[in-house]
C-alpha positions in Angstrom: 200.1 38.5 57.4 198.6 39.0 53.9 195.0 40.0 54.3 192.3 36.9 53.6 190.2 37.4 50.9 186.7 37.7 52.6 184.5 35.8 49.7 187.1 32.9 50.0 187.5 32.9 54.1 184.2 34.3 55.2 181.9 33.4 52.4 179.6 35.1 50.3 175.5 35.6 49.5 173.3 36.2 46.4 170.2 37.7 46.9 167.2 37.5 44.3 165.5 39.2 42.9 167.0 42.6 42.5 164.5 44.7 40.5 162.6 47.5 42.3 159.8 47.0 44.3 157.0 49.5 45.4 156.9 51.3 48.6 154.5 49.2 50.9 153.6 45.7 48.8 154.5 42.5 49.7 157.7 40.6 47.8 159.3 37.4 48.3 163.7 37.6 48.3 165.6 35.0 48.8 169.0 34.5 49.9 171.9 31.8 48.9 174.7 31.9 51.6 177.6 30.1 50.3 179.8 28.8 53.4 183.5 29.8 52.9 186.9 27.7 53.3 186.2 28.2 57.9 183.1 26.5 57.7 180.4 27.6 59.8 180.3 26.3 63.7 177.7 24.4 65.1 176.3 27.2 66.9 177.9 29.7 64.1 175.3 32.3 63.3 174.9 34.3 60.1 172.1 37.7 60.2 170.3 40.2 58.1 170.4 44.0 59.8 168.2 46.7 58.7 168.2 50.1 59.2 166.3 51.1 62.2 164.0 53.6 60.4 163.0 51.1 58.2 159.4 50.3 58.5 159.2 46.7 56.5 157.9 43.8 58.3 158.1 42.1 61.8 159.7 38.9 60.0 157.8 35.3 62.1 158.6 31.7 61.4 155.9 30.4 63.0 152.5 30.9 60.5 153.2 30.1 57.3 149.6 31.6 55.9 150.9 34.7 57.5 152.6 38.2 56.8 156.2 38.2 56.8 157.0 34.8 56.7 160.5 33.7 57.0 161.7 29.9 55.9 165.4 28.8 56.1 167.4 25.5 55.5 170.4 24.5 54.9 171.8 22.1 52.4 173.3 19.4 55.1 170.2 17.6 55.9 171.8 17.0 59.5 171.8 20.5 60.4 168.8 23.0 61.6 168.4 26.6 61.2 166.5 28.0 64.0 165.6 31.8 63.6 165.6 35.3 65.9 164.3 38.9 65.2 165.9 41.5 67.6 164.7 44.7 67.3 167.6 46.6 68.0 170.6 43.7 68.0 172.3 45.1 65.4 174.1 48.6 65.7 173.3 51.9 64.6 171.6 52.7 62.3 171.3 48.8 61.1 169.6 47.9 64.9 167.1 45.9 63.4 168.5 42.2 63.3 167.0 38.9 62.0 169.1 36.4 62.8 169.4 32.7 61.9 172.0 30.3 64.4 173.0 26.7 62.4 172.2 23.7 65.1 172.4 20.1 64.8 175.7 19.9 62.5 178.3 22.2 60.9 179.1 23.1 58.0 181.9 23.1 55.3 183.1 24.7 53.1 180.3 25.0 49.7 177.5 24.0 51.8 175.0 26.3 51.5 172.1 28.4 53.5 169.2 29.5 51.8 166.5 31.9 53.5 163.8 33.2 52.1 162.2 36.5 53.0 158.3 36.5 52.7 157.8 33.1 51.8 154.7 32.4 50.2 154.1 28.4 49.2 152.0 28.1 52.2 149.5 31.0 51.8 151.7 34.2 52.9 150.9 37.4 50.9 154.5 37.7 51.3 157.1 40.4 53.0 155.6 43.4 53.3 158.2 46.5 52.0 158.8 49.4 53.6 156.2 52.7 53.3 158.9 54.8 51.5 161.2 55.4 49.0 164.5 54.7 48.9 166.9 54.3 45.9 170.0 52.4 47.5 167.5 49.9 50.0 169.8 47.0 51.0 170.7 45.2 54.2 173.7 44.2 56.0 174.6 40.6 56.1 177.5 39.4 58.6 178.7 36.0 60.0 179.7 34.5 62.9 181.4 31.5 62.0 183.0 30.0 65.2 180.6 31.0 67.8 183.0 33.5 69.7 180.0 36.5 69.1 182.9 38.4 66.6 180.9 39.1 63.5 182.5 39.9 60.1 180.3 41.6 57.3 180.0 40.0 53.8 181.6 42.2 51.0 177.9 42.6 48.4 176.7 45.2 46.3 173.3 44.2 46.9 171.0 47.6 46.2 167.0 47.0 45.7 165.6 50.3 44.6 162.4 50.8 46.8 160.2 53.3 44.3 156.6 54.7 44.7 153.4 52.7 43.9 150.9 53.4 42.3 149.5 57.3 41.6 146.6 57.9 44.7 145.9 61.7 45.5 147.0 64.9 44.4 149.0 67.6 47.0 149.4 71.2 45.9 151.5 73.7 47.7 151.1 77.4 47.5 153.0 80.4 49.5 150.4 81.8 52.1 150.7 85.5 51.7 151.4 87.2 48.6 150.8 90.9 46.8 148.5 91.6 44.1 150.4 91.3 40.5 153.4 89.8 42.6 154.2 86.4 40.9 153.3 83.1 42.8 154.2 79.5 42.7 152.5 76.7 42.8 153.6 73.0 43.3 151.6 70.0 42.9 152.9 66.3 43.9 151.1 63.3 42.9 151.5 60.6 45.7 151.1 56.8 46.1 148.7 55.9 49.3 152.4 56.2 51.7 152.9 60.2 50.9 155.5 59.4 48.0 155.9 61.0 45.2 154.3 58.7 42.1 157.4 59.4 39.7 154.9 57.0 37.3 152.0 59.5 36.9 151.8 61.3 33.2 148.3 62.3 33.3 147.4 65.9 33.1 146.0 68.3 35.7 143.8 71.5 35.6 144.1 74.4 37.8 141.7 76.9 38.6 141.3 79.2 41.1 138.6 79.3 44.3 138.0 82.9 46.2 136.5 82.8 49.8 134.6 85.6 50.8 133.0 85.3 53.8 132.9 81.3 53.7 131.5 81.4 50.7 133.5 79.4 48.4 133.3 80.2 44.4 135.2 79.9 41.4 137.5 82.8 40.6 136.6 84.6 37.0 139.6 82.8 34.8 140.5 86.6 33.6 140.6 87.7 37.2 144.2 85.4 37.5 147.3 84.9 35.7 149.4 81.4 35.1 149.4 78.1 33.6 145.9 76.9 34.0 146.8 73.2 33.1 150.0 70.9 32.9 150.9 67.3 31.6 153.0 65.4 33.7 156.1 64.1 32.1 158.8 61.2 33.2 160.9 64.4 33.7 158.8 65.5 36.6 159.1 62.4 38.7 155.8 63.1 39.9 155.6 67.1 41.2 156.0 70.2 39.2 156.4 73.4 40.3 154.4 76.0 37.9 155.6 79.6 38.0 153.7 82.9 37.4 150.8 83.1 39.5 149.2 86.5 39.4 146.0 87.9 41.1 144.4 91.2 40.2 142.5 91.7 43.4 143.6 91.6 47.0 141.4 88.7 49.1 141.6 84.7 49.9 142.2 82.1 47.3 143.3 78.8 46.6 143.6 76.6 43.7 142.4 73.7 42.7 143.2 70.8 41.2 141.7 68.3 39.0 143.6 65.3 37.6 142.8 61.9 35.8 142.4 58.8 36.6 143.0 59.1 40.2 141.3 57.5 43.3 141.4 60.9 45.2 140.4 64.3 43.5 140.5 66.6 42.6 142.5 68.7 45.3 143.0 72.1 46.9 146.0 73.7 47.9 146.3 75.7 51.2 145.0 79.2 51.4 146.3 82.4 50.0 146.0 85.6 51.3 146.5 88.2 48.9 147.3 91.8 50.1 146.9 95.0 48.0 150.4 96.5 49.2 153.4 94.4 50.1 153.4 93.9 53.8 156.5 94.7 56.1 157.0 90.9 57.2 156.2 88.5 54.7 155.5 84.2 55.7 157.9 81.2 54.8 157.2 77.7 55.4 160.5 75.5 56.4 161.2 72.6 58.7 164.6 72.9 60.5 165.1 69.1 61.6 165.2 66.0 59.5 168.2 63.2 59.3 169.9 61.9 56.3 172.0 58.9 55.6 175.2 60.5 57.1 173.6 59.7 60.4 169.8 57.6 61.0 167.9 58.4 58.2 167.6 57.3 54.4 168.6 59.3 51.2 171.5 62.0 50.7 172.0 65.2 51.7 171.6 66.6 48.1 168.4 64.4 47.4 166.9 65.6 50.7 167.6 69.3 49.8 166.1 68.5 46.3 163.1 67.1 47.9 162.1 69.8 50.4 162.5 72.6 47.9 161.0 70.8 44.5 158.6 68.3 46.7 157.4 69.5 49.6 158.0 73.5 48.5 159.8 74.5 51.3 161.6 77.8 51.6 164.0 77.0 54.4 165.4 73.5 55.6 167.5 72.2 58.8 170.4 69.2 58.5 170.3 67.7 61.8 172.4 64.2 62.1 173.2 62.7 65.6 176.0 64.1 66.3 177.5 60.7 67.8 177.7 58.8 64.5 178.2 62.1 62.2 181.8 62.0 60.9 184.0 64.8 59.8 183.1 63.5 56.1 179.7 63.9 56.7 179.9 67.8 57.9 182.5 68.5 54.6 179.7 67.0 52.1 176.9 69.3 54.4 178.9 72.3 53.4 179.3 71.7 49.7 175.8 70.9 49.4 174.5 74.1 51.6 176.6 76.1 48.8 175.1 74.1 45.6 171.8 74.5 46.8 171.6 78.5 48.9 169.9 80.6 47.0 168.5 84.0 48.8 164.7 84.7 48.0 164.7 80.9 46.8 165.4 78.5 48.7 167.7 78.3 52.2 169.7 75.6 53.8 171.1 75.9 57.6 173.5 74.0 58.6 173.2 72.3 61.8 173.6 69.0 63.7 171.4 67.4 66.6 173.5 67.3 70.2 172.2 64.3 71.0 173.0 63.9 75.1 170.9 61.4 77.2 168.0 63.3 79.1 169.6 63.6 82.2 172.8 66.0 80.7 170.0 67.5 78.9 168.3 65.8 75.9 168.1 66.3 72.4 168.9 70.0 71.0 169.2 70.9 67.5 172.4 73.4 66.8 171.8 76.0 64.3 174.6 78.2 62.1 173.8 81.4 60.4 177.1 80.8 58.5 178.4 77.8 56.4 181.0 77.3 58.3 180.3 76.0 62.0 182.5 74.2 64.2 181.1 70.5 65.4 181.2 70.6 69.4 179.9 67.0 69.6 178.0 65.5 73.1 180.1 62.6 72.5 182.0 60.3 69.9 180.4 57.5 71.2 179.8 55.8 67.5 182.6 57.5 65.9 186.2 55.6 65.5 188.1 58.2 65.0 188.3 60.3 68.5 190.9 62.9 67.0 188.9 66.0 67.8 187.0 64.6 70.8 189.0 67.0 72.7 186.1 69.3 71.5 183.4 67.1 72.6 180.7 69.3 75.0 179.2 67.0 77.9 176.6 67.6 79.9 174.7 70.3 77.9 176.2 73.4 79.8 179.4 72.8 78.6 177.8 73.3 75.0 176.3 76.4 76.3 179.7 78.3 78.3 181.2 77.5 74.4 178.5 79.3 72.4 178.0 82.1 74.6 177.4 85.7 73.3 177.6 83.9 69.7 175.1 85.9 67.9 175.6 83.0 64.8 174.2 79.9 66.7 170.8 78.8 68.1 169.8 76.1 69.8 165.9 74.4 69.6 165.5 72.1 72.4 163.0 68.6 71.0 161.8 65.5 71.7 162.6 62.9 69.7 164.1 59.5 71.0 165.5 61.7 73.7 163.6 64.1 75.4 165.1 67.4 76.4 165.2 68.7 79.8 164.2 71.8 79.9 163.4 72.2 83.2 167.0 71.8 84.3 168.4 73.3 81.2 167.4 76.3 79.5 169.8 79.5 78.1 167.7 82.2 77.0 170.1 83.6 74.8 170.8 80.4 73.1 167.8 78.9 72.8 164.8 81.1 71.5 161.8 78.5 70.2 161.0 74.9 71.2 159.9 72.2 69.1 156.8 71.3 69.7 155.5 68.2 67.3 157.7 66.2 64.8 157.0 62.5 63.3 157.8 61.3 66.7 154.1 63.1 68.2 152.5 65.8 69.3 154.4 67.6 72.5 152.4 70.7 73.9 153.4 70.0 77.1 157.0 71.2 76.9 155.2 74.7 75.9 153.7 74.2 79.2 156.8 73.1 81.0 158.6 76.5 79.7 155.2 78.5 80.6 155.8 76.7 84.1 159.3 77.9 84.6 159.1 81.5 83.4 160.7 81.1 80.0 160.0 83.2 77.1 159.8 81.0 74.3 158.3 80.7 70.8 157.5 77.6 69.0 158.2 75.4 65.7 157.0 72.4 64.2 159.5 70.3 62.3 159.7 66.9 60.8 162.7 65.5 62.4 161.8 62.8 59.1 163.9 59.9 58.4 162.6 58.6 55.2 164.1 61.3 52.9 161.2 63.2 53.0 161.7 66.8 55.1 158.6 68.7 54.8 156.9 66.1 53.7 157.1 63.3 55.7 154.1 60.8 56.7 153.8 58.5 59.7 155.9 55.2 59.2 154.1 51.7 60.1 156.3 51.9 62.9 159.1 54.5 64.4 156.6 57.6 63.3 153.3 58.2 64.7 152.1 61.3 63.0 153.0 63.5 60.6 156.3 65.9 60.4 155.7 69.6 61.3 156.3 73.0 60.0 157.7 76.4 61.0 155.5 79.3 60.0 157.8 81.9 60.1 157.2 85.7 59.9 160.6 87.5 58.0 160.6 90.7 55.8 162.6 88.8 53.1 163.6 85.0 52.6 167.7 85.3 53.6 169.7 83.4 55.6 170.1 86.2 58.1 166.6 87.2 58.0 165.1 83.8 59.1 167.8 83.3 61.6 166.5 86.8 63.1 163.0 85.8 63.0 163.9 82.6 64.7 165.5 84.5 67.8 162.7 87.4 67.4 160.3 83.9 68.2 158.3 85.1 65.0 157.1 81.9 64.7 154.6 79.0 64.8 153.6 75.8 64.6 151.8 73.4 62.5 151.6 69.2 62.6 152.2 69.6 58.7 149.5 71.0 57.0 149.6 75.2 55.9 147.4 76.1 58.1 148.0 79.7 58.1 148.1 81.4 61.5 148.4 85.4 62.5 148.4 86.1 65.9 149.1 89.6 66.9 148.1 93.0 68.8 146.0 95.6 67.2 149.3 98.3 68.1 151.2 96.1 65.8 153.2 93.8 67.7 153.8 90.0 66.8 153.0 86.7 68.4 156.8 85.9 70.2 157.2 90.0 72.0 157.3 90.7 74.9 157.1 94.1 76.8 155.4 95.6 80.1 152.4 98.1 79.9 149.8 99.0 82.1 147.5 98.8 79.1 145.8 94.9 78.3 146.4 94.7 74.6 143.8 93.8 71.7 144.9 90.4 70.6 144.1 89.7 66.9 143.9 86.5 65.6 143.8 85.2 61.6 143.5 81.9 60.8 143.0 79.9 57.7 142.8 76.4 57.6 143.4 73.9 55.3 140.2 72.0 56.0 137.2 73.3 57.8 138.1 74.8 61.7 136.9 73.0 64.5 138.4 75.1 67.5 140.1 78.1 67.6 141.2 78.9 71.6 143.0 81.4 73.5 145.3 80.4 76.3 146.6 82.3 79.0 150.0 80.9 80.0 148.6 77.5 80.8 144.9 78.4 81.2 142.3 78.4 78.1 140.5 82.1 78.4 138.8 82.5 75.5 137.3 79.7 73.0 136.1 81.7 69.6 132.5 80.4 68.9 132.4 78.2 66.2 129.4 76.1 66.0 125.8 77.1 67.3 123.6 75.0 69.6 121.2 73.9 66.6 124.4 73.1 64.8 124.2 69.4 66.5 122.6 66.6 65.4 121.4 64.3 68.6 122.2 61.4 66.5 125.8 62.3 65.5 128.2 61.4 68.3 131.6 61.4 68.4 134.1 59.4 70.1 137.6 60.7 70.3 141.2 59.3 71.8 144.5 61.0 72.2 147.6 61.2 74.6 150.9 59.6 74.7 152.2 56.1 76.8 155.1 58.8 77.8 157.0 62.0 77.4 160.4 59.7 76.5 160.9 56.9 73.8 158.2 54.4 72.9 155.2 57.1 73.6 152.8 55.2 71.1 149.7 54.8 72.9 147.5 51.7 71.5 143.7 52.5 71.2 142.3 49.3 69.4 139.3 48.8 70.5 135.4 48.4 69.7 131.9 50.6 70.1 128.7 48.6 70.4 125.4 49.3 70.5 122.0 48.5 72.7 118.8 49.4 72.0 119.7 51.6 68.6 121.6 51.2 65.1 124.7 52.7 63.3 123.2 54.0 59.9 126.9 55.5 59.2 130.4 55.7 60.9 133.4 57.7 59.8 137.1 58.1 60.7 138.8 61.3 61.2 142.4 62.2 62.1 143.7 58.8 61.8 147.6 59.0 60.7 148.1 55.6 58.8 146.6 54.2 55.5 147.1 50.6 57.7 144.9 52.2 60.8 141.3 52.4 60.8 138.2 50.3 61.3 138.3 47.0 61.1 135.3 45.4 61.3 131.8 47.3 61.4 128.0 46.3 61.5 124.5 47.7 62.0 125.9 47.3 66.2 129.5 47.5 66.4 132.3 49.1 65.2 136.1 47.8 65.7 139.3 49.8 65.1 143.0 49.6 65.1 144.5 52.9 66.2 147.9 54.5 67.9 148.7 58.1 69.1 151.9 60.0 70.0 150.4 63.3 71.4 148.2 63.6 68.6 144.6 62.5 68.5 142.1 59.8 66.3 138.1 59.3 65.9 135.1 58.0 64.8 131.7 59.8 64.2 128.6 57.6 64.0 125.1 58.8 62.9 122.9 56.4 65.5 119.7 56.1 65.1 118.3 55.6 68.8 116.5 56.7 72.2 117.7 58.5 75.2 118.2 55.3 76.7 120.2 53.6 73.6 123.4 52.8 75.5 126.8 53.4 74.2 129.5 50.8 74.7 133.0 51.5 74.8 136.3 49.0 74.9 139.9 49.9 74.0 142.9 48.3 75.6 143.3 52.2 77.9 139.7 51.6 79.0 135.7 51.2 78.9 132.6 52.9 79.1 129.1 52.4 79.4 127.0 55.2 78.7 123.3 56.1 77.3 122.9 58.5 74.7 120.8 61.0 77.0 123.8 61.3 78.8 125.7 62.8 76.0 123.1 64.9 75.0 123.6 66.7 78.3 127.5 66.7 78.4 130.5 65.1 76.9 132.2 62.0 78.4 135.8 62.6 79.1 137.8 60.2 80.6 141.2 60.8 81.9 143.4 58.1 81.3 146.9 58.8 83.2 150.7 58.9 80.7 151.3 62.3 78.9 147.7 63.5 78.4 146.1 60.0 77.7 142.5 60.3 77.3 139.0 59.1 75.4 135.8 61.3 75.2 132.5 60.5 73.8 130.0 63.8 72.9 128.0 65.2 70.5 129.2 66.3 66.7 128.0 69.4 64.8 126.2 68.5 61.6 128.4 71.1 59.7 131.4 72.0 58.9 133.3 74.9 60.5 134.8 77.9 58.8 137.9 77.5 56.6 138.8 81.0 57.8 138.3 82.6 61.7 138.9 86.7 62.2 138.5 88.2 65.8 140.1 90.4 68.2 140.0 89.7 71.9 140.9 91.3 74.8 141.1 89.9 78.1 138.9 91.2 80.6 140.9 90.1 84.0 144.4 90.0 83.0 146.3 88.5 85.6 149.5 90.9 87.8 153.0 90.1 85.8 153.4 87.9 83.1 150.2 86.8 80.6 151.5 84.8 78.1 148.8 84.6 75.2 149.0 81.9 73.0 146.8 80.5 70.4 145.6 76.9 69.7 143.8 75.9 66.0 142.4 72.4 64.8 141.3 71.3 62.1 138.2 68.6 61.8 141.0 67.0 60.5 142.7 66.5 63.4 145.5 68.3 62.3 146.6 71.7 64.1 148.5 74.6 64.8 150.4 76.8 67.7 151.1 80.4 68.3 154.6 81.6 69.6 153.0 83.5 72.8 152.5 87.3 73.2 154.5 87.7 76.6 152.6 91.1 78.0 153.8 91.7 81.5 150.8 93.3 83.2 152.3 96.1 85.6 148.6 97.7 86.7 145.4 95.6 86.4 143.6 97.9 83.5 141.7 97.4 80.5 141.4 99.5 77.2 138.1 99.5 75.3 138.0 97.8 72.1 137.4 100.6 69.5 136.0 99.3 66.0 
């Protein structure tokens, strides 16, 4: 039998209009459904599917002054249209599913549907668009026509190009370490409000150089530094540049700074850079191993992804990580050609690599690694593949992936939580599996640090992105799907190669951040690195170097699980009585759908709020609410990570304190704060809201010590460091693993 043609049988949809639209506004499409020669059932359905990373809006039919108002009629007077939004109806990746089921009547042939996305004759702003860019945005539309739940997808070539809106804040990107008279890079990004690149932005930018010298912060002599000390963005540019030939005749800490026009936030700096006076043996990289592309969940190609975490986000190393359940054999041969286009030694370096993606119970979510270009696909399943031809080589539960990469000195394995958590508890190879991942756009996951700690592991750690928005080192927290920022890997490697970052990786010469640079050294004063391990009667020197990218707020030493050393940041006179801070953090759970709501409101008694301030907060579309001389409101979520407010109050001892979110509530004076914090455990994965006293200044932007611990425990210490910003955002040491064999301690010398 002839195959039907689908316009004529099935029927076929116009959607206008098809010009781009900006990242996060509101627009108003509207669909024609023309019913084909079967007719449409009473009871036949028609639906819209999304991709599931997509962060547009929750569509409603039920306020019509409302965001994300959806209308739809049809053109037989006799028959209703009643509507359905299913998060995850559809099938991966289009799960989300907005559906519309014809009651009443049929119809024929030519009759028509007609739906209109963000409706806005009755007061609606309209449908709000997702947060990020994508050039090929469209959606899936299919039809049920006979009500026998078979649906059959319209052929259209619908593509709405989602671009950037309008030009916000300046980002610049610098390497962390460098030698003097060694050229540097630097790139600068100008982003809308979402994190996107503004491709629109032509205005031109100055650069000049800051030195920090003992926290004082000044303006570096212009003949002291070499390199282009201004540029004028062009269309050519799309919104970054990366200027070459950075050169600095003295060894010390700088970073540059950025002034450009006509923007709402500037100027900017970049992240420190620490400039040494002889080359040093290991040298520091910035990469993010984990992101997904639209071979598997995620937006954009491999190519543009690539393109985008070495020109945008200035990344010297980058992961390809698809679920391995939907990733076809196409997929992995267009991987390969583009790790080849785009591998270039001291420049830039692609892995190649896919996510095992095994329910928790055979294991969880692991990320597979290849030094070469040339890795075989041992799937956890072809679940979402048609084509089972090589399932034969499928590996299920995880320790069938494990007896296959044995002894392979070319493969690693990073264990994550993303929508699956790993077990690592029940699944762990040491040989395999070197560093965990421990924060991604999905949260903020210390705890499986502390699980390894917990089960003797030796492990380092990495932060990644595991982004799904086309934006690998540079990804921002979605309005839904992604609480928090993507990570980074610090890593320490004497060159930037392929086989030398695979070797740091499996040395565990590595850290974490939650995104920013925050540059982190963590060491022993006989020269080993954080990640070694070894046994000596001797208790190391630990030294610690970190440089933040906004002023530090803590800087801690932990002892496998224990905190045994907090550096001394502030001083007692450094708080203000009238500055108090109220803080939130935590997770729901360790698994899927973490998010942890917070909205809530402070009031007042007996006292006034002269000022309040946000910090940490991940979302432009978080934040307060609603605020008076007595009350503060706020709309906040956390995924691991952590949120604020500081308010100045001007009060009493007995001013009382009032606090409401939907995790809990508090009633306490302000005397009481003075003479301790207010912490409130609040059950899930580290859930918890505290309420104390705020310094009146800011902390260092660089911290320098060496500590040694005065009652090392018999066996295994694991020292690890913890940093955060004021910010909110932070970073994580690989441990030191010194295995104590005789309780004794060196003197510090120096």
């Amino acid at each position: 039998m002839p195959m039907r043609d689908k316009a004529t049988w099935y029927g076929k949809a116009e959607i206008s209009p098809l010009h781009p639209v900006r990242a996060g506004s509101y627009h108003t499409w509207t669909t024609t459904y023309t019913v084909g020669r079967y007719g449409m059932d009473n009871g036949g359905r028609m639906r819209f599917l999304f991709r599931w990373c997509s962060d547009m809006g929750i569509p409603q039919n039920t306020d019509p002054g409302a965001d994300n108002y959806v209308t739809a009629f049809t053109s037989n007077p006799a028959a209703s249209v009643s509507m359905s939004f299913l998060p995850k109806g559809g099938w991966r990746p289009w799960f989300k599913c907005l559906e519309f089921e014809i009651k009443d009547d049929s119809l024929a042939e030519g009759e028509q549907i007609y739906i209109t996305l963000g409706d806005t004759s009755q007061g609606s702003k309209g449908y709000l668009v997702q947060s990020f860019v994508e050039s090929d945005f469209h959606w899936l539309i299919e039809v049920e026509c006979f009500e026998t739940g078979t649906w059959i997808g319209l052929e259209h070539n619908i593509v709405i190009p989602i671009i950037a809106g309008e030009p916000y804040r300046l980002v610049a990107l610098s390497p962390s370490t460098g030698t003097i008279e060694q050229p540097g890079s630097l790139v600068v990004k100008c982003e809308d409000i979402y994190g996107n690149p503004a491709e629109t932005f032509r205005g031109k930018i100055s650069v000049s150089v800051e030195r920090l010298d003992n926290e004082h912060i000044a303006e570096y002599p212009r003949q002291q530094w070499v390199g282009p000390p201004s540029h004028c963005f062009s269309e050519g540019d799309r919104g970054t540049c990366r200027l070459e030939g950075y050169r600095f005749t003295q060894p010390g800490l700088y970073r540059f700074k950025i002034t450009g026009e006509d923007l709402s936030h500037q100027p900017t700096v970049s992240n420190i850079i620490t400039i040494n006076a002889e080359p040093a043996p290991l040298r520091h990289f910035w990469g993010d191993l984990h992101a997904q592309y639209n071979n598997a969940l995620g937006v954009g190609s491999v190519e543009e992804a690539f393109r985008y975490a070495r020109d945008c986000s200035g990344l010297d190393f980058v992961g390809h990580q698809p679920n391995d359940f939907q990733f076809h054999n196409e997929g992995w041969a267009e991987v390969k050609h583009a790790l080849r286009k785009f591998h270039v030694p001291g420049r830039f370096i692609p892995f190649l690599g896919y996510e095992w993606s095994g329910n928790t119970p055979a294991g969880g979510d692991r990320n597979v690694h290849f030094l070469d270009e040339d890795g075989t696909l041992h799937r956890s399943s072809h679940w979402h593949i048609p084509d089972k031809g090589d399932a034969s080589m499928d590996c299920y539960p995880l320790d069938e992936l494990y007896r296959v990469f044995t002894k392979r000195k070319d493969v690693l394995i990073i264990p994550h939580v993303g929508g699956r958590r790993c077990d690592i508890s029940r699944y762990h190879n040491a040989e395999l599996e070197p560093v965990l991942e421990i924060c991604s756009a999905h949260g903020r996951f210390e705890w499986l640090l502390h699980e390894a700690l917990e089960n003797g592991y030796t492990v380092g750690v990495i932060g990644a992105s595991d982004d799904h928005t086309g934006r690998p080192g540079g990804s921002y927290p979605t309005i839904k799907s992604f609480g928090t920022r993507g990570g980074l890997a610090g890593i320490y490697a004497p060159v930037l190669s392929r086989q030398e970052i695979f070797a740091a990786l499996k040395a565990r010469h590595t850290y974490a951040t939650t995104g920013e640079r925050i540059g982190l050294y963590v060491g022993t004063a006989d020269g080993k690195l954080m990640g070694d391990a070894w046994e000596s009667d001797v208790t190391p020197v630990v030294q610690v170097r970190a440089t933040g990218t906004s002023p530090i707020e803590r800087v801690e030493i932990l002892r496998n699980r224990e905190i045994v050393y907090a550096h001394a940041i502030f001083r007692k006179e450094d708080y203000d009585p009238g500055l108090i801070r109220i803080e939130w953090g935590g997770a729901r759970v360790k698994s899927r759908g973490r998010e942890t709501s917070w909205n809530g409101r402070i009031s007042i008694e007996g006292g006034i709020i002269k000022e309040v301030r946000t910090f940490a907060f991940d979302h432009p579309r978080q934040g307060i609410t609603e605020q008076s001389d007595h009350h503060v409101s706020w709309i906040s979520t956390t995924s691991g990570d952590h949120d604020g407010l500081i308010l100045d109050i001007k009060g009493s001892p007995q001013t009382i304190i009032n606090y409401t979110s939907e995790q809990g509530q508090s009633r306490v004076t302000l005397g009481e704060i003075w003479n301790g914090p207010l912490c409130k455990e609040c059950g899930g994965a580290g859930q918890y809201y505290l309420l104390g006293l705020q310094p009146k200044v800011s902390g260092p932007y660089t911290v320098n010590f060496f500590w040694q611990d005065s009652e090392p425990v018999s066996g295994r210490n694991a020292y690890w460091v913890r940093v955060v910003q004021e910010d909110g955002e932070m970073a994580w040491s690989s441990p030191l693993y010194f295995n104590n064999t005789r309780l004794r301690k060196t003197e510090v010398k120096g």
